[in-house]
Backbone bond lengths (Angstrom), bond angles and torsions (degrees), N, CA, C in turn:
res aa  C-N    CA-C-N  psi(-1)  N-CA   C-N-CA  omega(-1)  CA-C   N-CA-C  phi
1 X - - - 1.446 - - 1.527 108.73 -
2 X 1.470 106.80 148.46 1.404 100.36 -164.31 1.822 95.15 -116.36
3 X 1.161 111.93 149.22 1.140 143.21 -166.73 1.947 96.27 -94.37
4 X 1.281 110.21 120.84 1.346 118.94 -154.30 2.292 100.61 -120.33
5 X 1.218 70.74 -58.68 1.694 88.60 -174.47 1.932 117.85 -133.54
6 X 1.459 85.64 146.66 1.823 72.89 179.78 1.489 98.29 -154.74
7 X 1.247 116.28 149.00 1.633 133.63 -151.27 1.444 84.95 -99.11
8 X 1.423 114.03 167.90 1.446 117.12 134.30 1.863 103.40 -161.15
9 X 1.322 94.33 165.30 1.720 109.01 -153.15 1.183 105.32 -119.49
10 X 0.499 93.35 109.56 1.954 108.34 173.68 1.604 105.56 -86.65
11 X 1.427 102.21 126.61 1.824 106.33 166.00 1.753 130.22 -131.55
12 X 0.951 143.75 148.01 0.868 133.04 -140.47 2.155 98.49 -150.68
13 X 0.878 108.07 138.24 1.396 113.48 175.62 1.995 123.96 -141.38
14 X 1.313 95.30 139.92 1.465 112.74 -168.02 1.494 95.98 -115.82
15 X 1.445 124.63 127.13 1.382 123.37 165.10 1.573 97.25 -138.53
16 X 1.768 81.50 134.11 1.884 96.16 178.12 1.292 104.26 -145.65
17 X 1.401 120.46 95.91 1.068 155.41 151.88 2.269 95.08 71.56
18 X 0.966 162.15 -61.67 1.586 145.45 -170.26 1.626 74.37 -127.21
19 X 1.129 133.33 34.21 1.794 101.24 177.77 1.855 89.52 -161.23
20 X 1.761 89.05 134.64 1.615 88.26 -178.96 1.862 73.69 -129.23
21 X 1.394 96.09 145.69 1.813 128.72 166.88 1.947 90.89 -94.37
22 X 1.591 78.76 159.38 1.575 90.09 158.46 1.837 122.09 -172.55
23 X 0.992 97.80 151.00 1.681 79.16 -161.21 1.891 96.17 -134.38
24 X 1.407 115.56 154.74 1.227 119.04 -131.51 1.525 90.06 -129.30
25 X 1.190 136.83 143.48 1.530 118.12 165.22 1.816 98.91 -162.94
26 X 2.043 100.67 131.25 1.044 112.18 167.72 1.765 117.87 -125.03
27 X 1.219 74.20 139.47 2.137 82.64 177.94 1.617 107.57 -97.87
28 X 1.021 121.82 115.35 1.692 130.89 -155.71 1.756 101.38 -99.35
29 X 1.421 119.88 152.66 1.099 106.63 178.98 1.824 133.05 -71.29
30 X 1.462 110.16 8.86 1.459 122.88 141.65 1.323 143.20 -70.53
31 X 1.250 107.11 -3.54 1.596 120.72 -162.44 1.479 110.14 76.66
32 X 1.013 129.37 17.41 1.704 128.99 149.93 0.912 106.09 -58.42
33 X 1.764 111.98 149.40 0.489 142.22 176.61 1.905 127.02 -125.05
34 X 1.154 121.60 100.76 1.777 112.38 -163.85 1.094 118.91 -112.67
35 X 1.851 132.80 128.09 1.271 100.39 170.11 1.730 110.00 -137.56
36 X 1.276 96.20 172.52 2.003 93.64 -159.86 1.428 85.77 -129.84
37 X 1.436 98.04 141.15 1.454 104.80 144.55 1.205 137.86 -125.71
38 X 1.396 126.30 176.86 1.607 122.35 -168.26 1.570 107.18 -149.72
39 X 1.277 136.27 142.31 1.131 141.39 168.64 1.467 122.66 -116.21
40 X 1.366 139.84 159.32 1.524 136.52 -171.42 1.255 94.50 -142.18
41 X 1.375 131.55 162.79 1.854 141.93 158.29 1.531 114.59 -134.76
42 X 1.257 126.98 92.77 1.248 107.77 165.46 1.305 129.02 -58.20
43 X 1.885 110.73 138.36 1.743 105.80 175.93 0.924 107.52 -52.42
44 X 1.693 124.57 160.37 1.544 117.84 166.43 1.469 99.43 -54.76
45 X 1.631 142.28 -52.67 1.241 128.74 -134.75 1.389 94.28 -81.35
46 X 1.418 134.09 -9.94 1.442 121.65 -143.25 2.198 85.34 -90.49
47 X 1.334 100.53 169.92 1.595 98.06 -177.78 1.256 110.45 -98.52
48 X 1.440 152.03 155.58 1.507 168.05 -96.01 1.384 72.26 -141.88
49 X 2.134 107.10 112.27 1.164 132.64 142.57 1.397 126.74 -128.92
50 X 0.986 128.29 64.27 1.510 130.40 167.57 1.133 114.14 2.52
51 X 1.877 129.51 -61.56 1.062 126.26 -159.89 1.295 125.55 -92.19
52 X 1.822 105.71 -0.51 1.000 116.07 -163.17 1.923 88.32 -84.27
53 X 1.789 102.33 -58.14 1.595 88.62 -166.72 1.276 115.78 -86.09
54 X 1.442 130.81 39.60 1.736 148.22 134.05 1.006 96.86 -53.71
55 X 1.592 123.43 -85.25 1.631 132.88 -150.28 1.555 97.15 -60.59
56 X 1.834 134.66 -40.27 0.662 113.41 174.99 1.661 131.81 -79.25
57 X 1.016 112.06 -30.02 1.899 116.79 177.10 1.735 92.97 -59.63
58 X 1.942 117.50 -53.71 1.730 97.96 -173.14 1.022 111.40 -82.22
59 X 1.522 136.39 -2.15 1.534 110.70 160.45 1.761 116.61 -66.69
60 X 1.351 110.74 -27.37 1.838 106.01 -171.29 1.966 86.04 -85.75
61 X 1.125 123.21 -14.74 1.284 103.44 -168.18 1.698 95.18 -80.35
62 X 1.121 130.93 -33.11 1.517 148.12 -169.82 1.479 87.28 -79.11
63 X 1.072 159.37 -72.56 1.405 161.57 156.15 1.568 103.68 -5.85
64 X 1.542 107.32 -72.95 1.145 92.21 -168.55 2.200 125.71 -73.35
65 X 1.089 103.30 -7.11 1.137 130.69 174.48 1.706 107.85 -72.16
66 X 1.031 117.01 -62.01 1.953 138.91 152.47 1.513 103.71 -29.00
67 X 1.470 111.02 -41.34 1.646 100.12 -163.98 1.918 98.48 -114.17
68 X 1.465 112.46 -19.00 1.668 105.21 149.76 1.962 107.99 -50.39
69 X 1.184 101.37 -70.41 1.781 104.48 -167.18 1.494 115.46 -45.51
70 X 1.712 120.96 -34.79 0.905 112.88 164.93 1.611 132.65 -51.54
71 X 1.540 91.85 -37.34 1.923 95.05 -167.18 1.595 90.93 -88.72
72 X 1.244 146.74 3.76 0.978 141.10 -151.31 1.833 90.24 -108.65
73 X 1.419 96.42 -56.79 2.043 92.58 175.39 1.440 96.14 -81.22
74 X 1.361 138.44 -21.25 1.351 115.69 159.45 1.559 131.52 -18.12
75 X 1.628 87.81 -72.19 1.872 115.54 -179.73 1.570 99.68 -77.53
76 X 1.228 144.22 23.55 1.320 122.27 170.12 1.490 105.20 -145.43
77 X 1.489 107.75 -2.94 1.975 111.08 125.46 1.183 123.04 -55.12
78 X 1.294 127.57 -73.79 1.361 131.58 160.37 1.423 125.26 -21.14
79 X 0.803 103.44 -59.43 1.611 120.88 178.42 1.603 110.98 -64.16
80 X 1.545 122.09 -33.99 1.515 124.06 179.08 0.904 97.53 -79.48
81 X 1.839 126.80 -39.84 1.310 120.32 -160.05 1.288 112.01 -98.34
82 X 1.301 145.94 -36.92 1.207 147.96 153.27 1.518 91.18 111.46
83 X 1.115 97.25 36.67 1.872 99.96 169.81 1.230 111.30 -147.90
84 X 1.669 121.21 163.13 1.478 107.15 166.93 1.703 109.09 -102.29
85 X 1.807 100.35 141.38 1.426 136.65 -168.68 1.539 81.23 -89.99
86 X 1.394 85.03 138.89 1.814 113.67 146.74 1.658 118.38 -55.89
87 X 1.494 119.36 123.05 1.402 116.35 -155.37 1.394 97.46 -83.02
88 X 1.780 109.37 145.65 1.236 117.67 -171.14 1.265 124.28 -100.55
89 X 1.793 110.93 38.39 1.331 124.88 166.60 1.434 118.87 -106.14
C-alpha cells in the first residue's frame, strides 16, 4: 500500500500557574489548515504536575480538532453527493 498523504500536528502549550491552555494545529493534504484548542485547571488540593495538565488541555485540544475534521468530510460528502449524509459523529 502506498502512502499518498501525511498530516503532521503541531502543539503548543501555555501554563499559568493551576491552568495549562493548549492549542493544536494540522496542515492537511489540501493546504488546510486546522486548529483546536483545549484547556485543563488543576484543583487547588491536587499536587503540581505539569505533565499531567499537557496531556490533558492536548487531548481536548486533539478532540476538538477530531470533531472540526469530522464536519469538515461531513460537508464535502454532501457536497460530492448532493445529498444530506448521516453525520459522522
Amino acid at each position: 500500500m502506498k502512502t499518498l498523504v501525511g498530516w503532521h500536528i503541531e502543539m503548543e502549550f501555555q501554563e499559568d500557574g493551576d491552568r495549562t491552555k493548549s492549542a493544536a494545529m494540522v496542515r492537511l493534504g489540501d493546504g488546510t489548515e486546522m486548529r483546536g484548542h483545549g484547556n485543563a485547571q488543576r484543583h487547588h488540593s491536587d499536587p503540581e504536575q505539569l505533565r499531567v495538565g499537557e496531556e490533558i488541555s492536548g487531548a481536548r485540544a486533539l478532540m476538538d480538532l477530531a470533531s472540526q475534521l469530522l464536519q469538515k468530510a461531513h460537508t464535502e460528502i454532501d457536497e460530492a453527493s448532493g445529498r444530506t449524509s448521516r453525520p459522522l459523529m
